[in-house]
VEXPAMI-331870 format. One line per 2 residues: number of its first residue (from 1); their letters; for each residue x, y negated, z negated of N, C-alpha, C, O. Coordinates in steps of 0.02 Angstrom, whole numbers. Example, Ala and Ser with C-alpha at 12.3 -4.5 7.8 and 13.67 -1.06 7.14 Angstrom:
<nodes>
1> AS> 660/284/-390/615/225/-390/660/165/-390/712/166/-423; 642/112/-354/684/53/-357/645/-2/-394/670/-57/-402 $
</nodes>
This chain:
<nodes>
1> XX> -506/784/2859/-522/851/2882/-462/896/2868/-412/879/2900; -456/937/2836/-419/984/2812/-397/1041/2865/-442/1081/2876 $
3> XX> -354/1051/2892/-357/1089/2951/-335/1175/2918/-300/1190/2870; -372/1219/2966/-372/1295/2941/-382/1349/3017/-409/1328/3068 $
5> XX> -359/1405/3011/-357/1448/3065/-459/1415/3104/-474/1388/3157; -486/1428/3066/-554/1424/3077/-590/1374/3085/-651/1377/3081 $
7> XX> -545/1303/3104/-550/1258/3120/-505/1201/3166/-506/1139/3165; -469/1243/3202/-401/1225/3230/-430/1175/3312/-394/1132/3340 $
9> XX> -480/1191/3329/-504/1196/3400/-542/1131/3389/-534/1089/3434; -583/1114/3337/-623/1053/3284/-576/1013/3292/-584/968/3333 $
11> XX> -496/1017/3245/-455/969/3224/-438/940/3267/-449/879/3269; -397/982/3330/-351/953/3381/-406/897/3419/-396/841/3441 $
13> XX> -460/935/3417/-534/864/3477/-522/830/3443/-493/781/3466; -535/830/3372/-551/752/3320/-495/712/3332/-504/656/3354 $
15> XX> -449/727/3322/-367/706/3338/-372/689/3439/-383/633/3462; -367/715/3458/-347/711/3525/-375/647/3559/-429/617/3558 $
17> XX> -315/637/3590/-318/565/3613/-357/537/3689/-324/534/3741; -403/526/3688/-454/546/3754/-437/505/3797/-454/514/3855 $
19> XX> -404/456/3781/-367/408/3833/-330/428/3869/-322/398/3922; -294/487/3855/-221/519/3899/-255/589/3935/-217/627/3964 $
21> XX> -324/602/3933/-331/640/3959/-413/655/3999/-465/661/3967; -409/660/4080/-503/664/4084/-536/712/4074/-596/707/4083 $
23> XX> -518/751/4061/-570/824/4055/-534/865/4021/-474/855/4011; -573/929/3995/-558/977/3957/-521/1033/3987/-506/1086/3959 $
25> XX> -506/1013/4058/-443/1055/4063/-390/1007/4040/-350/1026/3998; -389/962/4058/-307/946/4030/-315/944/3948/-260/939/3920 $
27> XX> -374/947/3904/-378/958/3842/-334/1012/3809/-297/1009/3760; -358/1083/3869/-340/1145/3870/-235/1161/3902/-182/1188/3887 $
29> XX> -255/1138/3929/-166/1131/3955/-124/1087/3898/-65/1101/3896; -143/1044/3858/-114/1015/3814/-100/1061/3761/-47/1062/3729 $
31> XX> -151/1101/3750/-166/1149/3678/-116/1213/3705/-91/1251/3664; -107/1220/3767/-64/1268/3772/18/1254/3781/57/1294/3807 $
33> XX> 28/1213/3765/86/1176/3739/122/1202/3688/184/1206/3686; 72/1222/3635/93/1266/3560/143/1331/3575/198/1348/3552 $
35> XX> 94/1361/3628/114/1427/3673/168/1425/3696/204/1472/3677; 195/1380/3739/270/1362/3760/317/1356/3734/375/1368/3751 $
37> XX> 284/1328/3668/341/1291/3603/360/1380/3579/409/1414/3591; 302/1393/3543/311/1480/3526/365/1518/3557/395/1559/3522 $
39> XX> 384/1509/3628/379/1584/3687/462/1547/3681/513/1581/3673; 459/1486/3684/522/1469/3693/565/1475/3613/622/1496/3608 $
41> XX> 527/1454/3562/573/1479/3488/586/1529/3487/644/1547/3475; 516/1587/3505/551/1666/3497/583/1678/3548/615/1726/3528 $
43> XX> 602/1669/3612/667/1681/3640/743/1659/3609/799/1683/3609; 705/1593/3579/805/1577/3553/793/1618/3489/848/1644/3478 $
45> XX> 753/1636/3442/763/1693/3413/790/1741/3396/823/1754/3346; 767/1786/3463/777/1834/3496/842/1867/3505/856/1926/3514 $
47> XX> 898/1780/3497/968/1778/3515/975/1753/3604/1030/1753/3633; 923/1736/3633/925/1698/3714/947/1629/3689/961/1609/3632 $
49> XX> 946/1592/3758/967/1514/3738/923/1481/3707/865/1497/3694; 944/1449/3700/882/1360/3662/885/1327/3706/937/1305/3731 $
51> XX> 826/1316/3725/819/1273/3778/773/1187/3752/718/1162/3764; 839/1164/3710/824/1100/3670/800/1048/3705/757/1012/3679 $
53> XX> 819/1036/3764/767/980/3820/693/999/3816/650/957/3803; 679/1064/3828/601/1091/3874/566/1077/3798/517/1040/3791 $
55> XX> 595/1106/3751/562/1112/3676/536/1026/3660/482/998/3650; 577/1013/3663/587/938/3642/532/920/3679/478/926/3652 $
57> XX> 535/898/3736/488/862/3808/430/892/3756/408/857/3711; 410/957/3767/323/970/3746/300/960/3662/243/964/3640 $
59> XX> 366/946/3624/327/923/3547/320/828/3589/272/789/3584; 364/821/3614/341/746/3625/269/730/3639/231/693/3608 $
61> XX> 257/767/3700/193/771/3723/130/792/3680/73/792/3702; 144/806/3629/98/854/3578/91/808/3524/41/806/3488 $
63> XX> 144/770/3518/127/704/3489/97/643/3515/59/612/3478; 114/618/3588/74/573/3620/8/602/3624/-34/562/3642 $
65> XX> -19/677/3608/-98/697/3619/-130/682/3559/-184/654/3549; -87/708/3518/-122/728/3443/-113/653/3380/-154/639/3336 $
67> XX> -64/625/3392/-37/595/3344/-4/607/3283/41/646/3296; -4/591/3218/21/626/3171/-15/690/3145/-3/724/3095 $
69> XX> -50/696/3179/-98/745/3151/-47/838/3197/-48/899/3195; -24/796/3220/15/867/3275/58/915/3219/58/976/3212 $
71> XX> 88/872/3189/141/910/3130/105/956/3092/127/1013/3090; 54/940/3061/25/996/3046/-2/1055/3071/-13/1106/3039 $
73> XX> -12/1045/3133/-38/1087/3200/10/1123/3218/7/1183/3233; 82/1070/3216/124/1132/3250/159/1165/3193/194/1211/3215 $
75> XX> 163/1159/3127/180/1187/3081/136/1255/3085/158/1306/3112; 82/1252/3061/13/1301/3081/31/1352/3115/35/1410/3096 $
77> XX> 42/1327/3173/29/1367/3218/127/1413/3255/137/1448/3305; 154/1400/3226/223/1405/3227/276/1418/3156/337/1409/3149 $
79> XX> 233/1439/3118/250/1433/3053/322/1494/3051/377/1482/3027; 308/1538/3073/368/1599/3079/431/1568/3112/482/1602/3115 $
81> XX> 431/1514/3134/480/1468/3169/498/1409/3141/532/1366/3169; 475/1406/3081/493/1332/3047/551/1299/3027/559/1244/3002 $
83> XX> 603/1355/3047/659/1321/3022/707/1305/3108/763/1281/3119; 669/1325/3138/697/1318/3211/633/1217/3221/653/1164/3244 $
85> XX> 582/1229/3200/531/1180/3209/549/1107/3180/541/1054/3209; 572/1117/3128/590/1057/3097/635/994/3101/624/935/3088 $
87> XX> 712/1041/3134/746/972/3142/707/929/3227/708/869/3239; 687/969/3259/657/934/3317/594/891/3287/580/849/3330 $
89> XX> 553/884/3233/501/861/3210/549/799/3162/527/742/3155; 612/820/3135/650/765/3089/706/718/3157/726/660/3147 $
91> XX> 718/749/3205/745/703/3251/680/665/3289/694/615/3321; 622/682/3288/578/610/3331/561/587/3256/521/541/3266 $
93> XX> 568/592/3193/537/527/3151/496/546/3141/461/497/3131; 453/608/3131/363/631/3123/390/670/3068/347/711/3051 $
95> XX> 441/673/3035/412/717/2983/391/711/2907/436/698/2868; 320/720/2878/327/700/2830/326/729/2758/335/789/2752 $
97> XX> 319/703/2720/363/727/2639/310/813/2619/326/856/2578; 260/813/2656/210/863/2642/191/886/2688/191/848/2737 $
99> XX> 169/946/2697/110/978/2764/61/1015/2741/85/1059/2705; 11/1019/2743/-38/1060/2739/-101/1091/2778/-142/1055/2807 $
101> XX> -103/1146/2777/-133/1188/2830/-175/1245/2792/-143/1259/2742; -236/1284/2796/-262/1331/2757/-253/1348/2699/-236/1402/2675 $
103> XX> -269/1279/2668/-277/1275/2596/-220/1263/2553/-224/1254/2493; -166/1263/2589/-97/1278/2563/-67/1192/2563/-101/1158/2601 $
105> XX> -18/1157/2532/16/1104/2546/84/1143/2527/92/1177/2476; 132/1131/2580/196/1123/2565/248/1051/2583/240/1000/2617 $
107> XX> 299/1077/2543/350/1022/2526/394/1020/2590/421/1072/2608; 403/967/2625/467/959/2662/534/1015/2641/560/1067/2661 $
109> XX> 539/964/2590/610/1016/2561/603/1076/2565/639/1106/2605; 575/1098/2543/559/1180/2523/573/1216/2609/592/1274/2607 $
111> XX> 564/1180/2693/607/1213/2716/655/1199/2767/660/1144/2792; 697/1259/2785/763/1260/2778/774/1237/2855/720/1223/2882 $
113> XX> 817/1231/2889/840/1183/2936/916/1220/2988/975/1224/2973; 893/1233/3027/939/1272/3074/991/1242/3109/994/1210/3162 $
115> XX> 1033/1261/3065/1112/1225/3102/1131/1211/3168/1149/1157/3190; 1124/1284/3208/1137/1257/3278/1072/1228/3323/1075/1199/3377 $
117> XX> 1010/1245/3282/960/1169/3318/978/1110/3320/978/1072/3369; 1000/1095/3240/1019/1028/3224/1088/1013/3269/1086/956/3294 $
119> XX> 1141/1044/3284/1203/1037/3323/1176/1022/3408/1204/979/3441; 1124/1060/3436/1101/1055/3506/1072/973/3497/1110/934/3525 $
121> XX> 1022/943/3467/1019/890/3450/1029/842/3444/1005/793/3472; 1080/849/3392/1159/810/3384/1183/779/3457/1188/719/3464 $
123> XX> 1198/830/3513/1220/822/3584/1175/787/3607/1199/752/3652; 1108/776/3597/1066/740/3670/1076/663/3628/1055/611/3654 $
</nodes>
C-alpha cells in the first residue's frame, strides 16, 4: 500500500497494531502523537528548547503502534522538520535507505541531519 495525503487514515489502521490498543479512541490518541511530535519540532525551531526526552518517548510509541510502517508516516507528515526528524529515527535503528510517501521515493542521504539534535542525543 503506497501511502499518500488521501490515504493516510487507511494506512495507519492497516498498519496499526490492535493488540496495544481497545478502541478507536486510543486509535485516535495514538494518531495524535504526530501533532505533539510537530508542536514540539516547531517550538525547537522556533529557537525554544528541544525537548529530546518528550520527542523521543512519542516516536517510540508511534513505533510500538505502527511498526516500520511509522517512518514513512512520520516523514509524511513532518516533512518541514526532517532534518530535526531524522537523527531521532537513526538513533532507535528505524531508519531506512529509502522513504516514500505521495508518489515520491526519497534517499536517506539526500537528508541533512541536525547537529545539536544529534549532540542532545549523544547525552541520553
Amino acid at each position: 500500500m503506497e501511502l499518500s495525503d488521501n490515504n493516510f487514515l487507511l494506512y495507519a489502521a492497516h498498519f496499526y497494531d490492535m493488540n496495544s490498543a481497545a478502541s478507536t479512541d486510543e486509535f485516535e490518541d495514538d494518531l495524535k502523537r504526530f501533532q505533539y511530535i510537530k508542536r514540539l519540532l516547531k517550538r525547537y525551531h522556533d529557537g525554544k528548547e528541544l525537548k529530546t526526552r518528550l520527542i523521543l518517548n512519542h516516536v517510540i510509541v508511534i513505533y510500538n503502534c505502527f511498526g516500520n510502517a511509522a517512518t514513512n508516516m512520520l516523514f509524511m507528515r513532518l516533512w518541514e522538520y526532517r532534518e530535526y526528524l531524522k537523527p531521532f529515527i537513526l538513533f532507535l535503528n528505524y531508519m531506512p535507505n529509502r522513504i516514500s510517501f505521495n508518489g515520491k521515493v526519497i534517499h536517506e542521504s539526500d537528508i541533512a541531519l541536525d547537529e545539536i539534535v544529534i549532540r542532545e542525543l549523544r547525552n541520553i
